[in-house]
FIDOVO-852926 format. One record per atom (N, C-alpha, C): x, y, z; residue in three letters; atom name; residue number from 1. Coordinates in pm, whole numbers. Layout:
residues N
DOGU      X      Y      Z type atom seq
DOGU      X      Y      Z  ala   CA NUM
...
end
This chain:
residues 67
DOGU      X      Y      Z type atom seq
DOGU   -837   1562   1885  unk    N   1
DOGU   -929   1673   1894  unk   CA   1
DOGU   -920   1752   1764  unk    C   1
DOGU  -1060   1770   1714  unk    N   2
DOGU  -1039   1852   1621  unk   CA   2
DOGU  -1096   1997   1605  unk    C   2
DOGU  -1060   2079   1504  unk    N   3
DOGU  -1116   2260   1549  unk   CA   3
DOGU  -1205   2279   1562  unk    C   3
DOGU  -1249   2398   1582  unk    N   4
DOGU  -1392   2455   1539  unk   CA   4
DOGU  -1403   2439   1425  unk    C   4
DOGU  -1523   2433   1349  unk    N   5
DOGU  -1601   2475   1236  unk   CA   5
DOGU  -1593   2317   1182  unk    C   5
DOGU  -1697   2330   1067  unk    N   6
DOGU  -1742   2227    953  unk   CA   6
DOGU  -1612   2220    872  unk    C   6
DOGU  -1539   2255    818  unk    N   7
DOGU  -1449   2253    745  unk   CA   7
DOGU  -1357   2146    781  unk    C   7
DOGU  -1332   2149    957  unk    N   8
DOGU  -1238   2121    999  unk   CA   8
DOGU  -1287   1994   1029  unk    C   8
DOGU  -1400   1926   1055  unk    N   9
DOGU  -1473   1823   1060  unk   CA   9
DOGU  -1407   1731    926  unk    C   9
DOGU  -1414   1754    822  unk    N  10
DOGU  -1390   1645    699  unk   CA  10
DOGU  -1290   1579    730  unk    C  10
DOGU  -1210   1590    823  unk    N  11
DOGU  -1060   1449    866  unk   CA  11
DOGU  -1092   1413   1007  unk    C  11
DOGU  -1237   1426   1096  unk    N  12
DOGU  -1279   1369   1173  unk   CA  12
DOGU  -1295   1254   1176  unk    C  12
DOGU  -1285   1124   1174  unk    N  13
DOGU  -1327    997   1104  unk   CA  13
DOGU  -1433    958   1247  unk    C  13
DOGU  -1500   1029   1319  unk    N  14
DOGU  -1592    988   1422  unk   CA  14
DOGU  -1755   1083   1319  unk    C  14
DOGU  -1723   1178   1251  unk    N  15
DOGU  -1831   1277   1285  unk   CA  15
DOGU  -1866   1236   1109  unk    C  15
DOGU  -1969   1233   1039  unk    N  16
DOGU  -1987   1213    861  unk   CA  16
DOGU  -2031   1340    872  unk    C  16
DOGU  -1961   1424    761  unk    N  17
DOGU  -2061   1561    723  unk   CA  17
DOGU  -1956   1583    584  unk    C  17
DOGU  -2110   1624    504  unk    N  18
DOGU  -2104   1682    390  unk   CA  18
DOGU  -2087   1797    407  unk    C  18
DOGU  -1937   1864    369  unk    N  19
DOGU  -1922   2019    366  unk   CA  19
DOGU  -1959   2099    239  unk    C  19
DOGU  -1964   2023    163  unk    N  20
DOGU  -2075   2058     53  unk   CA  20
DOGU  -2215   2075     30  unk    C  20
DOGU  -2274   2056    108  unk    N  21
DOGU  -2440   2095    138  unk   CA  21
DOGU  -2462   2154    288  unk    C  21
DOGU  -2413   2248    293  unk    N  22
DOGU  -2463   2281    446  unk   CA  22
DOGU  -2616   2330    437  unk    C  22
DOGU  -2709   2258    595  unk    N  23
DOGU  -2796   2320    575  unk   CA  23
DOGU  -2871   2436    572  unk    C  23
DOGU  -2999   2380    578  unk    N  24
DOGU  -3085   2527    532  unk   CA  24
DOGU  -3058   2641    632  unk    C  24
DOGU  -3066   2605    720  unk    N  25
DOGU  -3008   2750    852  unk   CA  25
DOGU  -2868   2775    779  unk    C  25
DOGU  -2812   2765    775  unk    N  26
DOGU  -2672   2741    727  unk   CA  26
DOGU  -2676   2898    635  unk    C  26
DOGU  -2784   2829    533  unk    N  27
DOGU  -2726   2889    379  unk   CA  27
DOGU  -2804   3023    403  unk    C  27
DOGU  -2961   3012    508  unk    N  28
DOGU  -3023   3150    515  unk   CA  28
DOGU  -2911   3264    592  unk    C  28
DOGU  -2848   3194    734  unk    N  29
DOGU  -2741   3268    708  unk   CA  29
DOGU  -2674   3358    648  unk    C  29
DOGU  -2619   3261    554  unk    N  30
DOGU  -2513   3331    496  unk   CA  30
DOGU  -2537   3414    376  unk    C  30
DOGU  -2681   3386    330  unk    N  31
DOGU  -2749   3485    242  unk   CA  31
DOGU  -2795   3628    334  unk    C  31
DOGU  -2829   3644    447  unk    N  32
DOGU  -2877   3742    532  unk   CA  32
DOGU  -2732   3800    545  unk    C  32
DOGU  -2628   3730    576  unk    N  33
DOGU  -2491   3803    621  unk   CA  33
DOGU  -2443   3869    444  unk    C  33
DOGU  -2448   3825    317  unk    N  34
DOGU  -2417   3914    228  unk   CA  34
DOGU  -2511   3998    214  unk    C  34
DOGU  -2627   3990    227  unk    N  35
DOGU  -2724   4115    200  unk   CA  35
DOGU  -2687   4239    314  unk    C  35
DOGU  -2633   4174    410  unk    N  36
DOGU  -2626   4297    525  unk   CA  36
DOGU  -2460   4350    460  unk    C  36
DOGU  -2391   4266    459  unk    N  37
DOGU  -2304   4307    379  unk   CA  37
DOGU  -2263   4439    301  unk    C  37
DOGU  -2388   4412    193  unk    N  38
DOGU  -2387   4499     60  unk   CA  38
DOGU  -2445   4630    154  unk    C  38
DOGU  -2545   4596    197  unk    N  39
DOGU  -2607   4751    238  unk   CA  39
DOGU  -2546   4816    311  unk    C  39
DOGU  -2406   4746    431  unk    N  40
DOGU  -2274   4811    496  unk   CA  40
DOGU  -2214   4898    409  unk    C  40
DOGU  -2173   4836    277  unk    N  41
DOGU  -2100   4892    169  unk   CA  41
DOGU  -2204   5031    119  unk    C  41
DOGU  -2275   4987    117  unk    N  42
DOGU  -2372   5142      5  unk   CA  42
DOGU  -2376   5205    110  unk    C  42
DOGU  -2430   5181    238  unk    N  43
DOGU  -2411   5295    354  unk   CA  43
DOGU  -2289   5371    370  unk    C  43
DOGU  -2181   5286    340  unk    N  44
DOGU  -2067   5367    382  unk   CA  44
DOGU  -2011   5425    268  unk    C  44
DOGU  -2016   5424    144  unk    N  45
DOGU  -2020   5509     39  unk   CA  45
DOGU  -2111   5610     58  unk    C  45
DOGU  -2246   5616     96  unk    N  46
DOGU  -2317   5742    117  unk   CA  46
DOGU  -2456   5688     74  unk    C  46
DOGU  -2477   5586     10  unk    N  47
DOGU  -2637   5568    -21  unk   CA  47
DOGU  -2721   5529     72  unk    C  47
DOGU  -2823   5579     21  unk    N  48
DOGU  -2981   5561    121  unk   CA  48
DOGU  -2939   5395    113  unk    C  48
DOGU  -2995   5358    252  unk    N  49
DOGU  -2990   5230    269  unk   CA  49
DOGU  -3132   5198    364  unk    C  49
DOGU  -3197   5140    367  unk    N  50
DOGU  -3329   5136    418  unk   CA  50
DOGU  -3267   4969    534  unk    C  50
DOGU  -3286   4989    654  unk    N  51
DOGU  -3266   4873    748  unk   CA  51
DOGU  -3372   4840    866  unk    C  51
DOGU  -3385   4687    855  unk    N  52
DOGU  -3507   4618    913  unk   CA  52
DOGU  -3492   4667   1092  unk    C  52
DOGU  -3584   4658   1162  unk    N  53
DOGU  -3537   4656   1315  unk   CA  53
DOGU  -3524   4523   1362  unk    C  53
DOGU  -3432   4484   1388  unk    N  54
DOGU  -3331   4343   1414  unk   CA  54
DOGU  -3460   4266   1552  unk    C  54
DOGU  -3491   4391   1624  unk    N  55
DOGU  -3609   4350   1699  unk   CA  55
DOGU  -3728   4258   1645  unk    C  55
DOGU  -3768   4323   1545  unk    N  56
DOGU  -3903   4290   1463  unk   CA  56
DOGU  -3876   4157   1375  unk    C  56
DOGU  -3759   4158   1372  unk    N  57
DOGU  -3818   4012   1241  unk   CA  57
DOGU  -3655   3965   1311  unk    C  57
DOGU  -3671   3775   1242  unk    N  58
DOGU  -3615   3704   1319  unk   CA  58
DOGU  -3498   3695   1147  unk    C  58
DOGU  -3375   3597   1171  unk    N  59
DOGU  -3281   3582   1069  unk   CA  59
DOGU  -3381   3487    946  unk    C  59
DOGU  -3493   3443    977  unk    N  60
DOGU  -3561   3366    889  unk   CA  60
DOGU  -3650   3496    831  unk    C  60
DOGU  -3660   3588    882  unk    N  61
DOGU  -3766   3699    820  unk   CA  61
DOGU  -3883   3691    878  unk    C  61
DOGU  -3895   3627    975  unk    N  62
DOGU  -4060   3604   1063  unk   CA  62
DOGU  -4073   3731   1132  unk    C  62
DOGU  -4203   3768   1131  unk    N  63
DOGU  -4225   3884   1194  unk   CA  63
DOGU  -4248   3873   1335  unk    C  63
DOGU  -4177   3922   1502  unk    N  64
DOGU  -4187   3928   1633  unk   CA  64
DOGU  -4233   4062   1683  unk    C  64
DOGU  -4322   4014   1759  unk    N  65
DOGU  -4391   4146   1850  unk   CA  65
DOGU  -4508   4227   1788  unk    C  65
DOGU  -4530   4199   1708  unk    N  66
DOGU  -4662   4290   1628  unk   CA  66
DOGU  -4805   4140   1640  unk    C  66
DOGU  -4919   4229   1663  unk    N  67
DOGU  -5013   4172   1676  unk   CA  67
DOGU  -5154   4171   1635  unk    C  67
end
């Protein structure tokens, strides 16, 4: 048995994955998680930080509920 995550996959010898190209969900991810990131940081130093309603748009940036 092996762990959670992709990482832990590379000494699987049942499962092939490149942990070097994760995909596109993958990488929008983890670009949405540093941008939220940074604006955590300037918020909590004190700067105006302008934030989306998590309602309205999806982790791809698609717009939900407006018509």
């Amino acid at each position: 048995v092996m762990g959670d995550g992709l990482a832990n996959q590379i000494n699987n010898p049942e499962v092939e994955v490149d942990i070097t190209k994760p995909d596109m969900t993958i990488r929008q991810q983890i670009m949405q998680l540093k941008i939220m990131t940074n604006r955590l940081g300037n918020a909590n130093i004190g700067n105006d930080v302008d934030f989306q309603d998590a309602s309205e748009f999806s982790i791809t940036g698609e717009v939900h509920g407006r018509g």
